[in-house]
N, C-alpha and C positions, 0 to 999 in steps of 0.2 A: 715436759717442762723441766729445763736444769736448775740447778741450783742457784744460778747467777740470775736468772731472768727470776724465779721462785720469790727471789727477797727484794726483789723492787717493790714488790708488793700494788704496785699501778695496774691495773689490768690492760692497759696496751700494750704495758711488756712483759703480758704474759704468754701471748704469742701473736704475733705480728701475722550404650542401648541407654540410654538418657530416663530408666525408668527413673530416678531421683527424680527428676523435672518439675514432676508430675504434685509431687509431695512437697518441693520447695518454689514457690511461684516468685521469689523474689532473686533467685540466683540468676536469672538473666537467658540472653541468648546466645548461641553459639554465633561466632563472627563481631559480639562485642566487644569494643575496645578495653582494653587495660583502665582506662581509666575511669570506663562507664560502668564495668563490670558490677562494682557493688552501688551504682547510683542508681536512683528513679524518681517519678515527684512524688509517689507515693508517700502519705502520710507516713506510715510504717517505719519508723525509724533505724530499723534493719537494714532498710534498703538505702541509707544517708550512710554508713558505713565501707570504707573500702580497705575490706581487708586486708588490703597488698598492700598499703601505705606503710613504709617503709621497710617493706623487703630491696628494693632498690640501694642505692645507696648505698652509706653505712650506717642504715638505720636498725639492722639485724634484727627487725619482727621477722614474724613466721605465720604463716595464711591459714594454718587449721584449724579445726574446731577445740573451742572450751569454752565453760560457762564461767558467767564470773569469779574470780578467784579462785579456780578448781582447778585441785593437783593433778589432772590427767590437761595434757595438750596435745590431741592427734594430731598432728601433722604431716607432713612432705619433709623427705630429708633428700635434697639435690646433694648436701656433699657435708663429712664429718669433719673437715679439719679445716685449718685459717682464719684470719681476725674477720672476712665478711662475711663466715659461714658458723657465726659462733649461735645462732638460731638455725642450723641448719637447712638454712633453705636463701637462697636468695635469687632473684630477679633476672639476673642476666643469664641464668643456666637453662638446658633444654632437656636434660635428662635429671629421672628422677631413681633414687634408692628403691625405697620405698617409704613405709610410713611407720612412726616410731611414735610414743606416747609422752615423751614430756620434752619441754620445750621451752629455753630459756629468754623474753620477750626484748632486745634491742641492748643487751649487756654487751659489755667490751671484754670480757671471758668467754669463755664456753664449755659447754658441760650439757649432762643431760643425752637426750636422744636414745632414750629407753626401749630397747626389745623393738627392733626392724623385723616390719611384716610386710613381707613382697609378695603380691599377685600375678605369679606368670603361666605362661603354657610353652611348652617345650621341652628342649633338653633340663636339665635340670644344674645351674649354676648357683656357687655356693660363697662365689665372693660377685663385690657389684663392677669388677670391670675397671676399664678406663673413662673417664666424664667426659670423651669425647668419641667413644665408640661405646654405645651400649650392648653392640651384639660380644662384647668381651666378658661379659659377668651379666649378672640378676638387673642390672640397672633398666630402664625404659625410656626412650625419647619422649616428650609429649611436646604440647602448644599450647601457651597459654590462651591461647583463643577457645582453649577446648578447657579450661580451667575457671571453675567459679567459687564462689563463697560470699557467705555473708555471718553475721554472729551463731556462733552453733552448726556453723555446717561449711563440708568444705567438698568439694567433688571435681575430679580431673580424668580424662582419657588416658591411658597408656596404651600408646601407637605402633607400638611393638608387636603390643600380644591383643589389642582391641577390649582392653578389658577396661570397665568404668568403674572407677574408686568412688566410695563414699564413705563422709567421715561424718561423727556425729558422737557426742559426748554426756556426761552426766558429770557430776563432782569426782569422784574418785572412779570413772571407765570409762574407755576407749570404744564404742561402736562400729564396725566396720561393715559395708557391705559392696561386694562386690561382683560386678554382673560379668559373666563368661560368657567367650564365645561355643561354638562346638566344638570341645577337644578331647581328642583319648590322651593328651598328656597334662591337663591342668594340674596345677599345685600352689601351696603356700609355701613358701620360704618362712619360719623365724631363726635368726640369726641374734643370739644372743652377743657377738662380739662386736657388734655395732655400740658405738658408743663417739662423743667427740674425742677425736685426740685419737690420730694412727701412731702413736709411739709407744713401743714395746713395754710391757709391762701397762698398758693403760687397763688392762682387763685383771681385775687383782682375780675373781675368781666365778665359773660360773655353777651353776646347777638347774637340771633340765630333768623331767618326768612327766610319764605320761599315766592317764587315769580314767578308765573306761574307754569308751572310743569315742568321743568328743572333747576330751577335754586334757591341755596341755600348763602344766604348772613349772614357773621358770623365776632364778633369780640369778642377780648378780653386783658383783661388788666393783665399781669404774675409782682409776686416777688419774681425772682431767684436771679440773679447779677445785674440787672437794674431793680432799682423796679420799678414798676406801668409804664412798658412798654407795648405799647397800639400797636396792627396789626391788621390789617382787611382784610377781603379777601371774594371773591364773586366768588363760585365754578357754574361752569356750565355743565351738565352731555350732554352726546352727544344721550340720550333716555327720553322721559319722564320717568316719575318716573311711576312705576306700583302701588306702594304706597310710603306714605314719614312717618315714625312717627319719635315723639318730647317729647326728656324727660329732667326733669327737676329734678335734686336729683335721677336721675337713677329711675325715676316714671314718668309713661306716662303725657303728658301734650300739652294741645290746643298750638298751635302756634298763632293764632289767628293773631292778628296784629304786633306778634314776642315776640319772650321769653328774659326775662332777669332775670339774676341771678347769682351765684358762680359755679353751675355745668350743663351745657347745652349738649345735645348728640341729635344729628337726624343719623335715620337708614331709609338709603333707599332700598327699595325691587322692586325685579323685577323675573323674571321667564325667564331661560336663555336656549338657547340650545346648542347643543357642539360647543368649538369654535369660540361664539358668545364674539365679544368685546364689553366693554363699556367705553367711553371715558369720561376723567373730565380734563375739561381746569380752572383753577383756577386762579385768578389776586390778586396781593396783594398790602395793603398801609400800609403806618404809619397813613396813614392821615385820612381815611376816606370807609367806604365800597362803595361810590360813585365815591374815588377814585381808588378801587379795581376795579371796573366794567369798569372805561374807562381806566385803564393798558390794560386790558383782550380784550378789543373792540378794543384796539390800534395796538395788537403784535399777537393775534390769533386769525383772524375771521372768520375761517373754522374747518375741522376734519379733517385736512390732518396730522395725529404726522407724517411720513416720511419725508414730508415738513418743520417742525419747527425741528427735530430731526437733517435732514442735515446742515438749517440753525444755529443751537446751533454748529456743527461742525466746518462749513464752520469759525465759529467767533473764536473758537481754532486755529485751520491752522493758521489762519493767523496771532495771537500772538504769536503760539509758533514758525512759521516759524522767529522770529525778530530776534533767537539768533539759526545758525545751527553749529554742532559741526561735526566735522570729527574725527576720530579715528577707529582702527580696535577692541577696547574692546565695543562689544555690549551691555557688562552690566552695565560698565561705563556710554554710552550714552543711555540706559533707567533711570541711576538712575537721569542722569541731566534731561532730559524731565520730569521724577515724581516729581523734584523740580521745574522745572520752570514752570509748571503747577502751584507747591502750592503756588505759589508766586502771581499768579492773581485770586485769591477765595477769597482775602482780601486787602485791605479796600470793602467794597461793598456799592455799591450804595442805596440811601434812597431818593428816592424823589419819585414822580409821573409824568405820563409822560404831563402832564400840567402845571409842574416845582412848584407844593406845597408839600411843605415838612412839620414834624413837627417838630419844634426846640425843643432847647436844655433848655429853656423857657417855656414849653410845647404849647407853641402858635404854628399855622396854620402859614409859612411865603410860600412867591411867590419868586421864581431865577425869574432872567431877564433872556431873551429869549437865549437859547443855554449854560447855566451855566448846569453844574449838582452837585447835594449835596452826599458826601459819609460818613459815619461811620462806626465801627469796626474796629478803629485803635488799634491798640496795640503798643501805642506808643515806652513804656519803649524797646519792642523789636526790634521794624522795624527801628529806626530812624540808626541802626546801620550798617543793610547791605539792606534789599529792598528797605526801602525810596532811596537811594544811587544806587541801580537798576533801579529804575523810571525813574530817572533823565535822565537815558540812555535814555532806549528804550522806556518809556511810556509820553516822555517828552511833549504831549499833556494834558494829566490828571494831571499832577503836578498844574499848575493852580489851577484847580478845587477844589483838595486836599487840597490844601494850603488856599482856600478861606473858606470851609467848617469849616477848624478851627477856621481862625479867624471868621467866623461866631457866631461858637459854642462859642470862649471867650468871645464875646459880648451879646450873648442870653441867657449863662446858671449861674444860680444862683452861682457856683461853680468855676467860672472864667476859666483861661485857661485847654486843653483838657489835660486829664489823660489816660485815658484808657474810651472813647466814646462807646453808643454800644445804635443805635436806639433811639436818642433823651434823652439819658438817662448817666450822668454822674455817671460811677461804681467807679470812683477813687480810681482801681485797680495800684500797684506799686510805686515805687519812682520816685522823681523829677515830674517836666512835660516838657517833652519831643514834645510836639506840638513845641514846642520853638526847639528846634532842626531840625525841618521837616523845618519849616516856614524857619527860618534863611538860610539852607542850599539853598534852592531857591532863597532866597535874596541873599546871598553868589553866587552862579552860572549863575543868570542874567538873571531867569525868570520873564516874563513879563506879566502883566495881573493882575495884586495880588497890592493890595495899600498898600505897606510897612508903610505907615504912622499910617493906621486902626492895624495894624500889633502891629505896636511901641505900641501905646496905653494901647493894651491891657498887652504885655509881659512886659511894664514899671511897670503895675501895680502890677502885679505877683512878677517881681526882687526888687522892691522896697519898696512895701505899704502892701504887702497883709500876713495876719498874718497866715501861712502856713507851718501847720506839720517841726516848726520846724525851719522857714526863718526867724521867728525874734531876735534869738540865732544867726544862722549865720549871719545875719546880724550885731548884735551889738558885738559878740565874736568873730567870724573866725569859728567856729566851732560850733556844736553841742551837750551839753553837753549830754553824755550816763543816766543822773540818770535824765533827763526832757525829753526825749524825744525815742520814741523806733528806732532801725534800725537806730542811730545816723551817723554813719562813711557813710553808704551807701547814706544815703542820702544828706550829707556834699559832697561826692563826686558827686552827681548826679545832685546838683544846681552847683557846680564848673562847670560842663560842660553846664548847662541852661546858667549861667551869661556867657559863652565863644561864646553860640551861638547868644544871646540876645545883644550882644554889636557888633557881624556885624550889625545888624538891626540899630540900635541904630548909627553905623557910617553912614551907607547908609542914611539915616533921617537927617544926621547935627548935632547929637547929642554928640560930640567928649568926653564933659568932661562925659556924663553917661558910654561911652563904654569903656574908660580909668580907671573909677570905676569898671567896672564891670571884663572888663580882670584881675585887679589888684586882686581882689574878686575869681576869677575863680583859685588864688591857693590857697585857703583855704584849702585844702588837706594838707598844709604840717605843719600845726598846730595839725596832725597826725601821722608823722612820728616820729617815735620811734629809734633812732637811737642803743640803746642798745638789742631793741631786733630785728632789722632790718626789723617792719612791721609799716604798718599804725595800732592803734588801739583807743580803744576809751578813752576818759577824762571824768572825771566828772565835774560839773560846776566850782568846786574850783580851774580846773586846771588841777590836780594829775591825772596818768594813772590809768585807771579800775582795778583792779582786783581783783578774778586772773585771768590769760592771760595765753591762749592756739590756738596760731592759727588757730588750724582744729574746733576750737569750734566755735558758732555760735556767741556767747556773754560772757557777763562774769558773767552775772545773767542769771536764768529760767528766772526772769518775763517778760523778752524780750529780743529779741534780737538786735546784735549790727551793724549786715550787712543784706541786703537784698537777701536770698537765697544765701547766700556765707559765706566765710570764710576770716579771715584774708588774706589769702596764695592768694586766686583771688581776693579781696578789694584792696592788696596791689599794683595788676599791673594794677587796674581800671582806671590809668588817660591815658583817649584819646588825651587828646587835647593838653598836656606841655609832652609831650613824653622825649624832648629834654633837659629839667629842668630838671626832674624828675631823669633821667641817674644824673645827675649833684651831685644832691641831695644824692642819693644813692653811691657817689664814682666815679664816672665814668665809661668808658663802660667796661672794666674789671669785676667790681665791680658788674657792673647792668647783663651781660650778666651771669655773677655766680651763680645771682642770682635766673635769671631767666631756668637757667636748674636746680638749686634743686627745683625749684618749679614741673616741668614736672618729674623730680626724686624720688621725696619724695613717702612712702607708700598713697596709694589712704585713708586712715584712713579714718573714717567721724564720728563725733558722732553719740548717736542712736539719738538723736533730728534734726539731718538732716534732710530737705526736701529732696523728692524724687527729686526736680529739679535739684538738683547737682548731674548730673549724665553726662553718656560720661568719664570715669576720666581717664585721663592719668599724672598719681603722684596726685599733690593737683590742675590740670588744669582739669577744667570740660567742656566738650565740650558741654553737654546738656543741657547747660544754659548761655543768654546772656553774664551776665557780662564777660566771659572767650572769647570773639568768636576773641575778635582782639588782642590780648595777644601773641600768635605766629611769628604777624607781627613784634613786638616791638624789636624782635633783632636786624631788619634792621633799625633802628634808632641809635642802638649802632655799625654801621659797621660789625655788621655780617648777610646781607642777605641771604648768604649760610645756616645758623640757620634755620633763616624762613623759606628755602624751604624744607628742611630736617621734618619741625614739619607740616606745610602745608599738604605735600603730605602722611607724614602718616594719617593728620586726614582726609583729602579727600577719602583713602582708605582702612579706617578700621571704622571710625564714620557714613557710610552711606551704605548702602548695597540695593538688590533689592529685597526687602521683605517686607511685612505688618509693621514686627517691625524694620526697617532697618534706623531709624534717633535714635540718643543718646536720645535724649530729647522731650519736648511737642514742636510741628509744631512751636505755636504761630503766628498765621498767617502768616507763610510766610519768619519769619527771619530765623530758621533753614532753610529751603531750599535755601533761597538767600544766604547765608554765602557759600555753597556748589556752587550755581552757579556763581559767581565771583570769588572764589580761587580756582575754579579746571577750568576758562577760564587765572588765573592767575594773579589776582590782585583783593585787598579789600582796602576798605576805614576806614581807623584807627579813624581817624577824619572826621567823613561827613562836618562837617560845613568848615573845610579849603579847601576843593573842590579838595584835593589832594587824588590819591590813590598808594599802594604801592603793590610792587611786590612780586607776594610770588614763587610759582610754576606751571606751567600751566600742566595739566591731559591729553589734548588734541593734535591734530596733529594743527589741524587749530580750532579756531573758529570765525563766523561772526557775529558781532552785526549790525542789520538795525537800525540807528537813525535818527533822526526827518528828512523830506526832502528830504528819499531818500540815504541819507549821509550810507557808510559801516564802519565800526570797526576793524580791523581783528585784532586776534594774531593766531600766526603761531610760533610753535615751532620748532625748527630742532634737533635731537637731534644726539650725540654721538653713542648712545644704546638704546635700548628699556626702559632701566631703569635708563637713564638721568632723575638726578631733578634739576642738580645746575645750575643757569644763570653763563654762561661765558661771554655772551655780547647781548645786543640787539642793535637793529636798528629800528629806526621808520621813515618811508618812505625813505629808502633806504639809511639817513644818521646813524651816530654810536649816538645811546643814550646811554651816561653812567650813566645816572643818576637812583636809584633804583625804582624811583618814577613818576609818571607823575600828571598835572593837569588837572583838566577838561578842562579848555578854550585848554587845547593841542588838546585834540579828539573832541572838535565840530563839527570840519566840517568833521570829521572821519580821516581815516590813516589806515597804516598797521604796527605792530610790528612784529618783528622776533625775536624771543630768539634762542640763539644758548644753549642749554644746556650740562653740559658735565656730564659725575661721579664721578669725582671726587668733593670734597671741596673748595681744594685750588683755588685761584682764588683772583685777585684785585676788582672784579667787584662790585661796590657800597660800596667798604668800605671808603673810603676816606670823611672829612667832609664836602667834597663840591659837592657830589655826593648823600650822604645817605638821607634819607625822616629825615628832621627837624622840630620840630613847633615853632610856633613864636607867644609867648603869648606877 
């Protein structure tokens, strides 16, 4: 990564013998299709899962095994570098590395790909080749035909050496097992220099030792998107070793009392006969290879993989059972389970199971007893539909979540979180958005969390801290476009920090900062333009930029003036003064005009677009955040009928059951949560006002289980098959007219019933004392 590309700060410019079978009855058969692989009618909602869903594409998942939120991800690594292989693994390849232990879920970075463990027989190769000759290196051809998975398990042929992989996980280790054929030359490759990112210097340091004859202890320090991130892991084979060698520069070398260096590899050999498996249970740390060894002692102290295999299961079931949908479209309800799967592979957990973590500080810190520590937030994305998901159904881990950050703003050089990733601040995207997650907690009347430690730290971010950009907003209202790059984007992006930052800030006593900061949170409209009817950017002096072309990115090459967008999606980027904004622009008339030429307009895009604005319908990009709650916005202006109409086409033309079936990059998690709350039939425009609004629901029924015990339902009734419009609902059995609901409404659960009909017409939520309002 150079220094030029480094301070963009965007992440797209940051670089452009079947015995398994037996034990897993829902992975399928050999000769089934891609797209059937992880389907069945089975109840089992395992089997509603397709884990390949969006390895295709640019939707950069990764098909191997992890349990919910858990820091190991065994996976397939097809190839370590380039923007579609920043999950190391994608769809269109036919050879594979081998298989590596952590795994970053649909980001537009890449990083990761921890400690490559290859299963070969033969000569013995020590790099993987070229990816389109595998007999050049350790790499192996396979077919996806001969590839399956489902939650917790992931198993592929390599047609090379005839050897069947199996993957299988716990919270913090990697399970491997694998079946040989008869050979006097089998072996394991680990290759510690595998890592994303083939550019010199990307391996800051390794070290490698061996200990008894079973067991190899390895770590090392990568600089891909978090630099000088530091894992360790403590592999344990389920055979002694027949021999162990140790090279050093890809040159034999003693291990003696362990190696260290830039490029470490050990090759283990053994002599195998047909059908003979060998097991590798592996523990991972941030912290320590002595914390790798008591993960590993703590979560797998047998060779039973059937045993951990069904337990990695058994821990799916029972998240993905928290939300079940009914409907008679079967593809529908596989593509919801492939999202709501994607939606718990991220944040992931980072501690050890003796609660040491390493901070954001690079210090050793200890949780108090029963806390857990997670990173891999993706802030910029998730604070907008998974965080807002959590709250639901995972309203145990929200604590956690929320403490881990202010954690991190108090231990990392860097101040609050941006875009976190294993102790390691990447200060990937705009604004920080920690301040959004925190707040909305505060906001919803989570407990456990010290709003005060909270205040502290987001005080000092909204107020003192001289930041890409906040000391302009600060003393201007705005961002001037010729000091500072992605000015408007980010003008917008602390508007909505100072909106979250000032619940906190009431919650605390602190009335006259949150009365500043609300005030501060319209700084947007020291951008609007009223002659050419967009937000755009100024120059310090004042004067608007130009020249000015909406679909353009800026108004100069040497940067740009939005973040992955354009005027046309900048201009409906306010979540939070929804109700102003209409104001601003004319009124609902005016706004709702506006807002179908925008869904109208040609998809046009300059050639210096990012791939991330993608999804387009007119100049609305569904494959990328800033657009995801913009369809909502009619219902603001009294046309909920809008919203259902644009809702339900993107619910069923933006998602499909395919490899390449999401518009855009996963990013942990918010492309599929956008998918699973608007096709149950409501999203959250505003996470921080704890309200959400209705758009059009996909399904006949669905159930959310929340905290307690407590149900959820909505239930649709419809006209016809091909009812989208709400003509009325009821929420436990009384008439709700209103478009909107609060969180404090569903705490203790309820049931909605939407009556929908097909036609448009309709009173239902138009009125201004019905319609979803904000109130800065």
């Amino acid at each position: 990564m150079n220094n030029e590309v480094k301070n963009q700060w965007t992440r797209r410019r940051v670089l452009q013998g079947l015995t398994a079978v037996g034990a897993a009855t829902t992975v399928g058969l050999p000769g089934m299709s891609k797209l059937a692989r992880a389907a069945s009618t089975d109840d089992d909602l395992l089997s509603q899962v397709n884990i390949f869903w969006g390895t295709g594409g640019h939707g950069h998942t990764y098909p191997g095994a992890t349990v919910p939120f858990g820091m190991v991800q065994l996976s397939p690594d097809t190839y370590n570098d380039d923007w579609d292989w920043c999950s190391g693994y994608h769809d269109s390849d036919n050879t594979i590395m081998g298989f590596s232990h952590t795994h970053l879920s649909g980001t537009g970075c890449g990083d990761l790909l921890d400690f490559l463990v290859v299963p070969r027989t033969g000569e013995v190769r020590l790099a993987p080749g070229d990816r389109k000759q595998p007999g050049t290196g350790y790499r192996s051809s396979f077919s996806h035909d001969d590839e399956k998975a489902h939650p917790g398990y992931y198993t592929v042929l390599l047609k090379d050496t005839g050897i069947r992989a199996e993957l299988t996980a716990t919270e913090h280790c990697g399970f491997h097992r694998y079946t040989f054929p008869a050979s006097e030359t089998s072996h394991i490759v680990l290759d510690l220099t595998h890592a994303y990112g083939r550019t010199p210097g990307n391996i800051e340091w390794c070290q490698l030792s061996q200990e008894g004859s079973k067991t190899l202890l390895a770590g090392h320090a990568t600089n891909a998107w978090g630099a000088g991130r530091e894992m360790y892991i403590a592999l344990e084979f389920s055979r002694p070793f027949d021999r162990v060698e140790f090279y050093q520069d890809d040159k034999p070398a003693e291990a003696g009392a362990g190696l260290k260096g830039k490029s470490l590899k050990a090759v283990v050999h053994y002599k195998t006969h047909a059908g003979e498996q060998i097991l590798i249970k592996a523990g991972l740390s941030g912290v320590s290879t002595e914390g790798a060894r008591k993960n590993l002692a703590a979560e797998i102290s047998g060779w039973d993989f059937a045993h951990v295999q069904k337990a990695a299961e058994d821990r799916w079931r029972q998240e993905l059972t928290k939300i079940r949908v009914e409907t008679a479209n079967e593809n529908d309800k596989r593509v919801f389970y492939s999202a709501f799967y994607h939606t718990m592979v991220a944040p992931t957990l980072f501690d050890d199971v003796d609660g040491q973590y390493m901070g954001m500080d690079g210090k050793i810190h200890q949780l108090d007893k029963g806390q857990r520590n997670y990173t891999t937030f993706s802030l910029w994305d998730i604070f907008r539909a998974e965080n807002p998901l959590f709250t639901l159904i995972h309203a145990d881990r929200v604590p956690d979540m929320v403490n881990s950050l202010i954690c991190m703003a108090e231990q990392s050089p860097a101040g609050m979180p941006v875009w976190p990733l294993q102790g390691k601040e990447t200060g990937t995207m705009t604004g920080y958005h920690s301040a959004a997650v925190i707040a909305e907690a505060c906001a919803k009347g989570f407990k456990g969390i010290d709003y005060n430690r909270a205040y502290a730290v987001l005080k000092k971010r909204a107020f003192v801290d001289d930041y890409r950009g906040l000391k302009w907003y600060r003393s201007m209202g705005y961002i001037p476009c010729d000091l500072e790059e992605e000015s408007v984007s980010k003008t917008l992006e602390y508007d909505y920090d100072d909106w979250a930052v000032s619940h906190v800030a009431e919650h605390v006593g602190e009335a006259a900062d949150a009365a500043l900061l609300r005030k501060r949170s319209r700084n947007y409209r020291n951008y609007w333009d009223p002659g050419t009817g967009f937000l755009r950017a100024k120059f310090e002096n004042g004067s608007w930029a130009t020249p000015f072309d909406p679909i353009e990115m800026g108004h100069s090459k040497k940067w740009r003036d939005y973040t992955e967008s354009n005027a046309w999606q900048t201009t409906f980027g306010i979540q939070h003064d929804a109700t102003g904004y209409i104001e601003l622009l004319g009124g609902d008339k005016a706004f709702v005009e506006k807002l179908d030429t925008l869904f109208n307009q040609p998809s046009t895009l300059p050639a210096d677009a990012p791939p991330d604005i993608a999804g387009m319908v007119g100049q609305y990009a569904h494959g990328n955040e800033p657009s995801h709650h913009i369809a909502y916005l009619y219902s603001y202006a009294g046309r909920p009928d809008k919203t259902a109409e644009r809702i339900h086409m993107l619910n069923t033309t933006e998602y499909s059951n395919h490899p390449d079936g999401m518009a855009g990059n996963e990013d942990c998690g918010q492309m599929s949560a956008w998918f699973v709350l608007s096709s149950i039939g409501f999203y959250a425009v505003d996470p921080v006002s704890t309200h959400y609004v209705f758009g059009s629901p996909l399904f006949d029924r669905a159930t959310l289980s929340l905290a307690g015990g407590r149900k959820l339902v909505f239930e649709a009734k419809r006209q016809s098959a091909g009812s989208v419009y709400i003509e009325s609902v009821e929420f436990d059995g009384k008439p709700h007219p209103n478009a909107w609901f609060a969180h404090a409404d569903v705490a203790e659960g309820g049931r909605f019933v939407f009556r929908l009909t097909d036609r448009a017409e309709g009173s239902f939520g138009q009125g201004n004392d019905v319609r979803p309002k904000s109130e800065v």
